[in-house]
C-alpha positions in Angstrom: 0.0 0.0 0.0 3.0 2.6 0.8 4.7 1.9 -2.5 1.2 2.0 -4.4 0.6 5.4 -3.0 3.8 6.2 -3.1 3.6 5.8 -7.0 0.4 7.7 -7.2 1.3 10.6 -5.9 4.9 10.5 -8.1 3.4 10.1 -11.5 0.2 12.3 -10.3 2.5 15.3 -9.6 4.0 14.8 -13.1 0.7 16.5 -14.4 0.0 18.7 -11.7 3.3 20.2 -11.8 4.0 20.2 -15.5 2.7 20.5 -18.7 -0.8 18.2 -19.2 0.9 16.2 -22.1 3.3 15.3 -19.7 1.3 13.6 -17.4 2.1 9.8 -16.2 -1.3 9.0 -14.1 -2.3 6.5 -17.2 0.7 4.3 -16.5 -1.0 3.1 -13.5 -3.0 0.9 -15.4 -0.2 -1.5 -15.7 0.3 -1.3 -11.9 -2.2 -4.3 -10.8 -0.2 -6.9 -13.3 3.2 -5.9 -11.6 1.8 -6.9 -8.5 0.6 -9.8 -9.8 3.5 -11.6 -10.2 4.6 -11.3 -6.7 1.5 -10.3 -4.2 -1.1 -11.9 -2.9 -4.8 -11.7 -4.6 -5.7 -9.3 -2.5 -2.7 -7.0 -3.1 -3.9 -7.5 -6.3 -7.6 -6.6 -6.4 -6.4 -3.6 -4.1 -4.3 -2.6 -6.3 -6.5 -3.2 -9.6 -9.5 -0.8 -7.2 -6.9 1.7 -6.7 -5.7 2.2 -10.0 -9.2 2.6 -11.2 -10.5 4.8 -8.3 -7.7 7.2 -9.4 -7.9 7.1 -12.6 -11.7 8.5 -12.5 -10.6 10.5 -10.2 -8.3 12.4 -12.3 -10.9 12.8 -15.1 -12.9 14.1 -12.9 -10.6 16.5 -11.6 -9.1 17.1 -14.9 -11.0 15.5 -17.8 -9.5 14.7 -21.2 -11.0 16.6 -24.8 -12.3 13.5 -26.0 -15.0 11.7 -23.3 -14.4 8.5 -25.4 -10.6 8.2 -24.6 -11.2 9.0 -21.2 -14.0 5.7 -21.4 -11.5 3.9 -22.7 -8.7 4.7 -20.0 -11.0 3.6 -17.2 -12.2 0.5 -18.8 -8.7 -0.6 -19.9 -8.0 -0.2 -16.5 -10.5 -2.3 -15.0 -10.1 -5.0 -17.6 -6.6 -4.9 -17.0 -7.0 -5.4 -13.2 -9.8 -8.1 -13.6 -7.0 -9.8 -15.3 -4.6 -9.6 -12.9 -6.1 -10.6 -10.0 -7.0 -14.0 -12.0 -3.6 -13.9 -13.1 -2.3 -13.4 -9.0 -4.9 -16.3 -8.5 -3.9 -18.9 -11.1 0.0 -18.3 -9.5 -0.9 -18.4 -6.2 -3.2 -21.7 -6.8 0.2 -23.4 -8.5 3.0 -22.2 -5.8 0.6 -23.9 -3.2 0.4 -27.0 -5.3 4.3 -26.5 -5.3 4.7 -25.8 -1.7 2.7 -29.3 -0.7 5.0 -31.1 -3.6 7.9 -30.1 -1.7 6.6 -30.4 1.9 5.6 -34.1 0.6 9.1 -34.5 -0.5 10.4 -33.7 3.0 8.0 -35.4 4.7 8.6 -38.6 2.7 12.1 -38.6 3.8 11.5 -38.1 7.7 9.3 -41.3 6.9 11.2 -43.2 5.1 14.5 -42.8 7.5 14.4 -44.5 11.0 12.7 -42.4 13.9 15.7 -41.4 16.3 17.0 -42.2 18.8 17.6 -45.5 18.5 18.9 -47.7 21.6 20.9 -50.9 20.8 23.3 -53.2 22.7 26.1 -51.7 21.8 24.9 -47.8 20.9 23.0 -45.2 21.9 22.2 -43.3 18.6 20.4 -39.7 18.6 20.3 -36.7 15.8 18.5 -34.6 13.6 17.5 -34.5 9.8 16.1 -31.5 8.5 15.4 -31.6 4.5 15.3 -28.1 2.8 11.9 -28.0 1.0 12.6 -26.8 -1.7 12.7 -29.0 -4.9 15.4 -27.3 -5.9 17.7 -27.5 -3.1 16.5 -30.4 -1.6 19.4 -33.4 -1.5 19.5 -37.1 -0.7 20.8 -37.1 2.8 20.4 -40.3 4.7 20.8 -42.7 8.0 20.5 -45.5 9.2 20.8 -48.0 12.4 20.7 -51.5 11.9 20.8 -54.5 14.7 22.7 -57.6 13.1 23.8 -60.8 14.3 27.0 -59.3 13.8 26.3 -56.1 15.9 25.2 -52.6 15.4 26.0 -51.0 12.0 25.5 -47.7 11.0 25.0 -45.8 7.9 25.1 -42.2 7.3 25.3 -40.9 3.2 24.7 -37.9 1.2 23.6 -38.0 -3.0 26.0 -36.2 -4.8 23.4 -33.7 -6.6 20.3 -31.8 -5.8 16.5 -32.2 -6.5 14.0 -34.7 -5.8 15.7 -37.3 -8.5 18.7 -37.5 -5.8 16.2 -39.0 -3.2 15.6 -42.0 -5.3 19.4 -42.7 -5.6 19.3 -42.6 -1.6 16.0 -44.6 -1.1 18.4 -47.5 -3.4 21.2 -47.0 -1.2 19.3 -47.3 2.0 17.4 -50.1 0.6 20.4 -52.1 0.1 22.1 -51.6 3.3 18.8 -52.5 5.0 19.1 -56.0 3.5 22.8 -55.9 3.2 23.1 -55.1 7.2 21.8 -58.3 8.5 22.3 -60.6 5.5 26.0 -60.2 5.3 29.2 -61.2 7.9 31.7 -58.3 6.9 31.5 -54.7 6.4 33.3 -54.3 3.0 30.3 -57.0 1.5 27.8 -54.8 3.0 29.4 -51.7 1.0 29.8 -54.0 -1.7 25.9 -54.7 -2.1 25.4 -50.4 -1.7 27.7 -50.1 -4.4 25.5 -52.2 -6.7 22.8 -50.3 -5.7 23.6 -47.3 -7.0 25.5 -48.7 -10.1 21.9 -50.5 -10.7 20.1 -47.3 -10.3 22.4 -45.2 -12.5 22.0 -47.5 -15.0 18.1 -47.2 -15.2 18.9 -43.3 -15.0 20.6 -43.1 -18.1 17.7 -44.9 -19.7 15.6 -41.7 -18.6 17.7 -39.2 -19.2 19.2 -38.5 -15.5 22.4 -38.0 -14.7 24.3 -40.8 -13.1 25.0 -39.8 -9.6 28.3 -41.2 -6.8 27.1 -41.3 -2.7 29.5 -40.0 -0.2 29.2 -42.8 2.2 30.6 -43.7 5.8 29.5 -47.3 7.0 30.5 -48.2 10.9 30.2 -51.3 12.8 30.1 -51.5 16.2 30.5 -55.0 18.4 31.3 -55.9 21.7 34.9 -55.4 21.1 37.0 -51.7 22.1 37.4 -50.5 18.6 34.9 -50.1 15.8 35.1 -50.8 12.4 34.7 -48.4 9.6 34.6 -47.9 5.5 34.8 -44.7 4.3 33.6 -44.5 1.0 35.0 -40.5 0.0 32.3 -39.3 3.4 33.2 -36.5 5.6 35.3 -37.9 8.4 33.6 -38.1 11.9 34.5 -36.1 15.1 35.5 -37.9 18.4 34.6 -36.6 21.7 36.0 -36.8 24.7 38.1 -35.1 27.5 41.3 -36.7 26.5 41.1 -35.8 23.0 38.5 -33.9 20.6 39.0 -34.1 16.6 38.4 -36.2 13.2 38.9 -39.3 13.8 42.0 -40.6 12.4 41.3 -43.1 9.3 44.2 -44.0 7.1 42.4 -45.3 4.0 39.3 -42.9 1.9 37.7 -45.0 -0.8 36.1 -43.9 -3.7 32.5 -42.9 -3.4 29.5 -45.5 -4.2 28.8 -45.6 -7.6 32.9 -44.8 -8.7 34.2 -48.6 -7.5 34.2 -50.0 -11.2 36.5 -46.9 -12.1 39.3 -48.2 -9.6 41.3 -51.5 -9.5 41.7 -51.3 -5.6 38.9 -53.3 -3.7 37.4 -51.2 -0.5 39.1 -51.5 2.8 38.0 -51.8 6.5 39.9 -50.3 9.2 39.7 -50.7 12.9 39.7 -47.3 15.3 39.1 -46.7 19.0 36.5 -45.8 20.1 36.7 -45.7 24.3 33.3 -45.9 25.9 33.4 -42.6 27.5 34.1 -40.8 24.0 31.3 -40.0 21.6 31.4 -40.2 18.0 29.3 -37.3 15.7 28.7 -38.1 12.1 27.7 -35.7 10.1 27.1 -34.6 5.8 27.9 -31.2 4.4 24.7 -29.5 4.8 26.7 -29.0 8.4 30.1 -28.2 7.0 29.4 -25.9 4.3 26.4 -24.0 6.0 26.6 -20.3 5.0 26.0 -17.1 7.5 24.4 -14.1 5.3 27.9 -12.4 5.2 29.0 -16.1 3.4 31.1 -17.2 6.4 31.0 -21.3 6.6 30.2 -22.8 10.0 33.1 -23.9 11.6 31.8 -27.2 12.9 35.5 -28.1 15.2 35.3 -24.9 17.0 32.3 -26.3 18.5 33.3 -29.4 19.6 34.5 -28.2 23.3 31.5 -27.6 24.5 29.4 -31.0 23.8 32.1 -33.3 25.6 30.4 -34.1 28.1 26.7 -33.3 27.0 24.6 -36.6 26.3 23.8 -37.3 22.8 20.3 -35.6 22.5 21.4 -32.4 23.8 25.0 -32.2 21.4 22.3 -32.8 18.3 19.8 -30.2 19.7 22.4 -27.8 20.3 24.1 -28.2 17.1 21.2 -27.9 15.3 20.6 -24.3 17.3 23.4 -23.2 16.1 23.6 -24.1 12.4 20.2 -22.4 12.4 21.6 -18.9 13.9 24.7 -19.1 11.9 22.3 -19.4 9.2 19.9 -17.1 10.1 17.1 -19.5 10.1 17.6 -20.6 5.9 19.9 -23.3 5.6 20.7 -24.3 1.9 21.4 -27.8 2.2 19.7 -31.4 3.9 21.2 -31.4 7.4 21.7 -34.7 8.9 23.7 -35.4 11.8 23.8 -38.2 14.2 25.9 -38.5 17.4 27.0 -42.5 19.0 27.4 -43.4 22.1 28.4 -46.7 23.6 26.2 -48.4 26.0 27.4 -49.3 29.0 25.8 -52.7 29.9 26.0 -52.4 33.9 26.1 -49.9 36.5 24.8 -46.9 37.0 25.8 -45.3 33.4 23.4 -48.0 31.9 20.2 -46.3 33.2 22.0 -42.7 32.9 22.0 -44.0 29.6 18.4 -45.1 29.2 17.1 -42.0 31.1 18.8 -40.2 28.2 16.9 -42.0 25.4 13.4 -41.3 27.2 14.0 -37.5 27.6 15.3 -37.3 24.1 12.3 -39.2 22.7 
């Protein structure tokens, strides 16, 4: 309304002050279909009245030679706004249709990945997920916790790419680990059958027209033993916590990403790394690392670390959620997905400290 009047009274004081040919009070009439394309209906028919109202106004105040061109003004300028208020209607009708696309998206993926946190023998596994919704922006972030025979394993992976065709390369990965999780004895054949996945999928991509897409993965498994083992398949490296020593934690050998195996001659490796049962272990994907602050300053993920040593698992994913939010004021640009381990102590006192933690997080 400011800026509508605003404009008025600029292009009405260009007759009033000057010479009547000079006068710009008819190029309202185009007013209503700029505000079409961004304002709301009723901006619109506001602003379609408006115009109208002061376009009779000023032939009544001042009217033209010919009586027909003046007609002609004022109708012009109600047909014009009649259209653009359908016009403002018709646009708003499809960027709601797009808005529940996109919240569908989003909400598709907080369904299809596992509810956290999640409480095995050997883990106590809490984090967030929040999706942008926006089609897009939005990527293929995922998670997942799985209870084998052969302990807990854990999954977290982000599709290289944007848009909702980069969720169906994750749903394939996290399919396949699902399966591949309990059906197989090592860690590298569980990789091996994600890897297939996505070669499988990529191949019925190119069929369609989509690009092929690789998957940053990092696949853990955790037993009753001291260390833990892990394949990093080109993922972010995790963060260990603990009062001895916060940092990445140390892995010697980075394979390839899924989907990029066939292109090297070197099969994937497992490595063993401690992981002490007071320590706690935050996995993370670059919607975390490359998070942007208005002024373009990345969030600086280690300088954080200090302060969620000692903080259960719940309350270092909360908090590191708060703060990706503020650094971002509120609009991040990328799928965040972070998930924080810790062991499970099976006796003493920790064990329901432990327990007490997964009921006030839930």
């Amino acid at each position: 309304m400011f800026w509508l009047v605003l404009l008025t009274v600029v292009l009405g004081g260009s007759g009033y002050f000057g010479e009547r040919d000079t006068r710009l009070v008819p190029f309202l009439i185009f007013v209503p279909a700029l505000v079409a394309g961004r304002g709301t209906v009723r901006q619109t028919a506001f602003a379609a009245g408006w115009v109208a109202l002061v376009l009779f106004g000023s032939l009544f105040v001042d009217p033209l030679e010919s009586p027909a061109a003046g007609a002609t003004m004022v109708l012009s300028a109600v047909a014009l706004g009649a259209l653009s208020v359908v016009s403002a209607w018709q646009r708003t009708r499809r960027d709601e249709e797009i808005i529940r696309l996109r919240s569908a998206a989003a909400t598709l993926q907080r369904q299809i990945l596992r509810p956290l946190p999640v409480v095995t023998d050997q883990l106590l596994v809490d984090g967030v997920y929040e999706p942008v919704e926006e089609d897009s922006r939005v990527g293929g972030d995922l998670y997942e916790i799985a209870v084998s025979p052969y302990g807990t394993r854990v999954c977290i992976a982000d599709v290289q790419g944007k848009g909702l065709p980069a969720i169906g390369t994750a749903f394939a990965v996290l399919g396949a680990f699902r399966e591949a999780a309990h059906r197989e004895p090592t860690l590298t054949a569980v990789v091996d059958a994600m890897e297939n996945a996505v070669i499988r999928h990529n191949a019925f991509a190119a069929q369609t027209g989509e690009p092929e897409r690789f998957v940053t993965a990092l696949v853990l498994a955790v037993d009753g033993e001291d260390d833990i083992e892990v394949v990093n398949c080109g993922h972010l490296p995790p963060y260990l916590l603990s009062r001895g020593r916060s940092g990445p934690l140390r892995l010697r050998e980075t394979n390839v990403p899924l989907g990029l195996g066939p292109l090297v001659s070197r099969p994937r490796t497992v490595e063993r790394v401690d992981f002490p049962t007071d320590a706690t272990l935050l996995l993370y994907t670059d919607g975390v690392t490359e998070a942007r602050a208005p002024s373009g300053a990345f969030f600086s993920l280690e300088a954080h670390l200090a302060d969620w040593v000692d903080a259960p698992p719940h309350r270092v994913a909360a908090d590191l959620l708060d703060r990706l939010m503020r650094h971002t004021d509120g609009s991040p640009s990328d799928d965040i997905a972070v998930l924080v381990l810790r062991r499970r102590v099976s006796i003493g006192p920790e064990r329901a400290t432990f327990g007490e933690t997964a009921d006030s997080a839930r």
